[in-house]
N, C-alpha and C positions, 0 to 999 in steps of 0.2 A: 502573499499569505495563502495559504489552502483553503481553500472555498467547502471540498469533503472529502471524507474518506470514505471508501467500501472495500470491507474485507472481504473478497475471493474466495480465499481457501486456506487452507489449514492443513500442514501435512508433518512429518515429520524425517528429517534425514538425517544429517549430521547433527545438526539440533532442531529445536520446534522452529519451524519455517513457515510463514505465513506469506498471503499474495494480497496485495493489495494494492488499491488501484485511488490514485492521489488524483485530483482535482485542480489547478490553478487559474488563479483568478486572470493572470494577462503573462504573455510569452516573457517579460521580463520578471516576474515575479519567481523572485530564488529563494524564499522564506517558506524552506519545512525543516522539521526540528523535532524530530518524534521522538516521544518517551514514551513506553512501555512498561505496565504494572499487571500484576494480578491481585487482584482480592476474590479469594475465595477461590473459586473456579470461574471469575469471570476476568477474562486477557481483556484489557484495555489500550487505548492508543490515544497520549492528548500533547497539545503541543507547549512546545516548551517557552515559547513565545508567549501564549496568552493561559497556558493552562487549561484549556476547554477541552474536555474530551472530543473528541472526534469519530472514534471508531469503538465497538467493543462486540465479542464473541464468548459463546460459552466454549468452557473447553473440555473434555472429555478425562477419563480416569488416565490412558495413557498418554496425551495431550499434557496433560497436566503434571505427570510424574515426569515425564521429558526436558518440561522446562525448571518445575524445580530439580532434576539431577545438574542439567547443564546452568542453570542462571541467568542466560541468552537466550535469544532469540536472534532468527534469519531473516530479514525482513526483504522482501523482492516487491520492489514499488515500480508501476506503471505509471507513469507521470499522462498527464491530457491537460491539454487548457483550452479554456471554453469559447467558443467560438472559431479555433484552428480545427482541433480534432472532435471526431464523433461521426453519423451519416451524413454522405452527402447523399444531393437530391438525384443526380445524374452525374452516374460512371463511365466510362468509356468501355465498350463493350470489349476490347482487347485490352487487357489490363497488363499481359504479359509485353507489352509496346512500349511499356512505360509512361504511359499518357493518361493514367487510370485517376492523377492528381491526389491520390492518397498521401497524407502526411506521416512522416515514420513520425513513431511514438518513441518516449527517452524510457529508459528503462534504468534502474539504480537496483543494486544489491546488500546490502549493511548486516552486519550483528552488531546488537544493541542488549544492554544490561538489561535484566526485567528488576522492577525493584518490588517487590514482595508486602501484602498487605495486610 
């Protein structure tokens, strides 16, 4: 299950595309399931599992005429689970050695329906 979300950023390209950056509770946990709504001018993100919002952002006048033309949205998720990824204490001063111990981060891309409120 997703422990949180934070929204990033907000841009818009081919459709409204949002960055955000997923949370997981332990490296075997594969339970995200995001739905996406607007009400009003506020873009939301709750899971479809329990229902709980999770994430929400105001959105601006083009922001928002973006996603009602298209009806999607682009969603670009940074995945981290806690206790793998984040600062370590001590880097290895030559990083480009490959011995820097940095965990690669997952990265996932999706368009997802907005459902309208």
């Amino acid at each position: 299950m997703v422990d949180s979300i934070a929204i990033k950023r907000v841009n818009i390209r081919d459709y409204l595309s949002i960055d955000i950056e997923a949370w997981m509770n332990g490296p075997d946990d594969m339970d995200f399931r995001p739905r996406t709504q607007v009400n009003g001018n506020t873009f939301s993100i709750t899971s479809a599992t329990t229902g709980k919002e999770m994430a929400s952002v105001e959105l601006d006048d083009e922001q928002l005429e973006a996603a009602e033309r298209d009806r999607q949205v682009e969603l670009r998720v940074k995945f981290g689970v806690h206790g793998m990824h984040g600062r370590l204490n001590h880097i290895h001063p030559i990083i480009a050695d490959g011995k820097a111990k940095k965990l690669a981060n997952s990265n996932w891309k999706t368009v997802q329906p907005i459902q309208f409120n």
